[in-house]
C-alpha positions in Angstrom: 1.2 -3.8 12.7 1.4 -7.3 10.9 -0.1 -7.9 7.0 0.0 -11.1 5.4 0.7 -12.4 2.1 -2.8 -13.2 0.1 -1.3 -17.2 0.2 -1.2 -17.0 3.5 2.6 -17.8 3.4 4.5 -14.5 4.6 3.5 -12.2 7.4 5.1 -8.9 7.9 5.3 -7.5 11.3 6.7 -3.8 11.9 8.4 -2.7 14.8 8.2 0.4 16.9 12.2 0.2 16.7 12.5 0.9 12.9 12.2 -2.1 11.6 10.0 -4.9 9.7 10.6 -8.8 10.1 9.6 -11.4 7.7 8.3 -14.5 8.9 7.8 -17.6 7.1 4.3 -19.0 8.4 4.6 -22.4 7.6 8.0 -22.3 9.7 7.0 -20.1 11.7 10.7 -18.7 11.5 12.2 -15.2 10.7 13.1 -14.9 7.0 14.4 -11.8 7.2 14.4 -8.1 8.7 14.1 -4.4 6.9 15.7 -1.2 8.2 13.7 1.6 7.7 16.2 3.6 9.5 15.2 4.1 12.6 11.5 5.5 11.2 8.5 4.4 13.7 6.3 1.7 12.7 3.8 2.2 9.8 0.2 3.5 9.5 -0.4 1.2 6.9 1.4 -1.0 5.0 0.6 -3.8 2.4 2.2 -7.2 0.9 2.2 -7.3 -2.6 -0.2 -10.9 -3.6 2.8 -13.0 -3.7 4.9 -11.7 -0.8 7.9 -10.6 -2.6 7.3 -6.6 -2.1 5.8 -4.8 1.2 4.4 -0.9 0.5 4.3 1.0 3.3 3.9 4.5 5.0 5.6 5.8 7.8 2.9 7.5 10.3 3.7 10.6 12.5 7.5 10.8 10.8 6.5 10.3 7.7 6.6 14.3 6.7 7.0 13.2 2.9 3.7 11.9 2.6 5.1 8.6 0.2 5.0 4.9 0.6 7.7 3.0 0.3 8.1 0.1 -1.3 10.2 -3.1 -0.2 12.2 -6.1 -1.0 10.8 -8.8 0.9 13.7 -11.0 0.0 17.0 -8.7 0.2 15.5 -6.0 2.5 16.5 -3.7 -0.8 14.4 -0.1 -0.8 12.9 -0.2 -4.3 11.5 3.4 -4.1 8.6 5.6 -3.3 5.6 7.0 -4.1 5.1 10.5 -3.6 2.6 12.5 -4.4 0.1 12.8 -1.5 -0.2 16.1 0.4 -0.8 14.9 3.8 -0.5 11.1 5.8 -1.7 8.4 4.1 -4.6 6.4 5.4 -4.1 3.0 3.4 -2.7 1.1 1.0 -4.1 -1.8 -1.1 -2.3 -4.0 -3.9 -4.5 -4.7 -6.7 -5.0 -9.2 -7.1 -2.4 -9.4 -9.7 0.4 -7.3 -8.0 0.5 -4.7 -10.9 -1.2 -1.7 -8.9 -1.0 -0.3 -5.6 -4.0 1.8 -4.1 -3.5 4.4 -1.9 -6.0 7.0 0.1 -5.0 10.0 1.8 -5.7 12.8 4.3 -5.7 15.0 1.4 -8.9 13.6 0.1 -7.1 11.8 -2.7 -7.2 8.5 -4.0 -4.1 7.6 -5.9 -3.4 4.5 -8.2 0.2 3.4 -8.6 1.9 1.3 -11.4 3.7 -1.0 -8.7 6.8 -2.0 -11.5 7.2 1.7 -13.0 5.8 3.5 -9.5 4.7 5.8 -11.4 0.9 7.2 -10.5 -1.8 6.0 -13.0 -4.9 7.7 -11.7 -5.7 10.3 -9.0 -9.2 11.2 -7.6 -9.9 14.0 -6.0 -12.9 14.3 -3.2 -12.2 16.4 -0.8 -13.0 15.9 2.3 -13.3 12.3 2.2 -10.7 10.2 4.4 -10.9 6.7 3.5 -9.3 3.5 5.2 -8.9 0.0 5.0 -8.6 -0.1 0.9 -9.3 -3.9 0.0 -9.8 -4.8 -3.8 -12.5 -7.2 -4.7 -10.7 -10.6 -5.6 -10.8 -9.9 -9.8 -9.8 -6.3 -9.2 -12.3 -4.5 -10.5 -13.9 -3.2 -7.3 -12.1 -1.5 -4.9 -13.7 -0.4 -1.2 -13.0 1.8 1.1 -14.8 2.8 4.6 -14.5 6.3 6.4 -12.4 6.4 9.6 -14.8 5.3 12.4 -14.1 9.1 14.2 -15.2 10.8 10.9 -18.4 8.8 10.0 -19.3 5.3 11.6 -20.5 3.0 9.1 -19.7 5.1 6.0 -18.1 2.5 3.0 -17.4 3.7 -0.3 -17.0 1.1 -3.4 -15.1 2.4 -6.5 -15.2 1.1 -9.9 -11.2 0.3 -10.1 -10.9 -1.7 -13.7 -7.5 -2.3 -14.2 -4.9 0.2 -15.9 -1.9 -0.3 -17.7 0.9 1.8 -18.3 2.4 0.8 -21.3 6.5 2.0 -20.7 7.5 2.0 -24.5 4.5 4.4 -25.7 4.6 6.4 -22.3 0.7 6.0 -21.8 -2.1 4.6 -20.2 -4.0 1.4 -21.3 -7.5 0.9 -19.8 
């Protein structure tokens, strides 16, 4: 599994051993390595727009149903998301870096305040597995297509205007 930075600058590659390894791309050297603690590679996993935080799930151990979330730079775990009732299909950082998207087994589809981590929005259709989240490039559109075993073709496009969580009033800002 490998995800790039959106300027092209960092890739992330996770390992089967536990592990994640920054590259620089221009350099095409290793900037760095993350634990995970011995956890298998990821189902999914996402750099944040400007390369300084990964997000990512943990596959068949990850029994917690969360995505973790990454220091790109000091390897430092900056905490989880957990919410989700079963494995998580895919993660998606909105353009600006301020919201993470995530869609799960469950039928959910959960939106994230990436600096707070706390969840902003949850939508429930049950049923519905979707993978490969991508945001449109001004954030207001986010897609998401049905695993290719579940319904070949199937793409769903959700209205996804940004949302704010403003930390000193303790609510939500559309």
């Amino acid at each position: 599994l490998g995800v790039f930075s959106e300027d092209g600058g960092t890739l992330v590659t996770v390992t089967r051993e536990g592990y994640s390894i920054i590259w620089d791309v221009t350099s095409r050297k290793e900037r760095g390595r993350i634990d995970h603690g011995g956890q298998s590679f990821g189902s999914s996993a996402a750099l944040s727009p400007d390369g300084r935080i990964l997000a990512m799930t943990y596959g068949f151990d990850d029994f917690e149903n969360a995505v973790s979330l990454w220091d790109t730079s000091s390897g430092k775990h900056l905490g989880t998301l957990a919410g989700h009732k079963q494995s998580i299909w895919s993660v998606a950082f909105t353009p600006d870096g301020k919201t993470l998207a995530t869609s799960s087994s469950d039928g959910t589809l959960r939106l994230w305040n990436v600096k707070s981590r706390r969840e902003l929005l949850s939508i429930e259709e049950p049923g519905t597995n979707l993978s490969n989240l991508r945001f449109s490039p001004d954030g207001n559109f986010l897609v998401g297509g049905a695993p290719l075993f579940a319904s070949p073709g199937e793409l769903r496009i959700i209205h996804a205007p940004p949302i704010t969580f403003d930390e000193a009033n303790r609510e939500l800002i559309p």
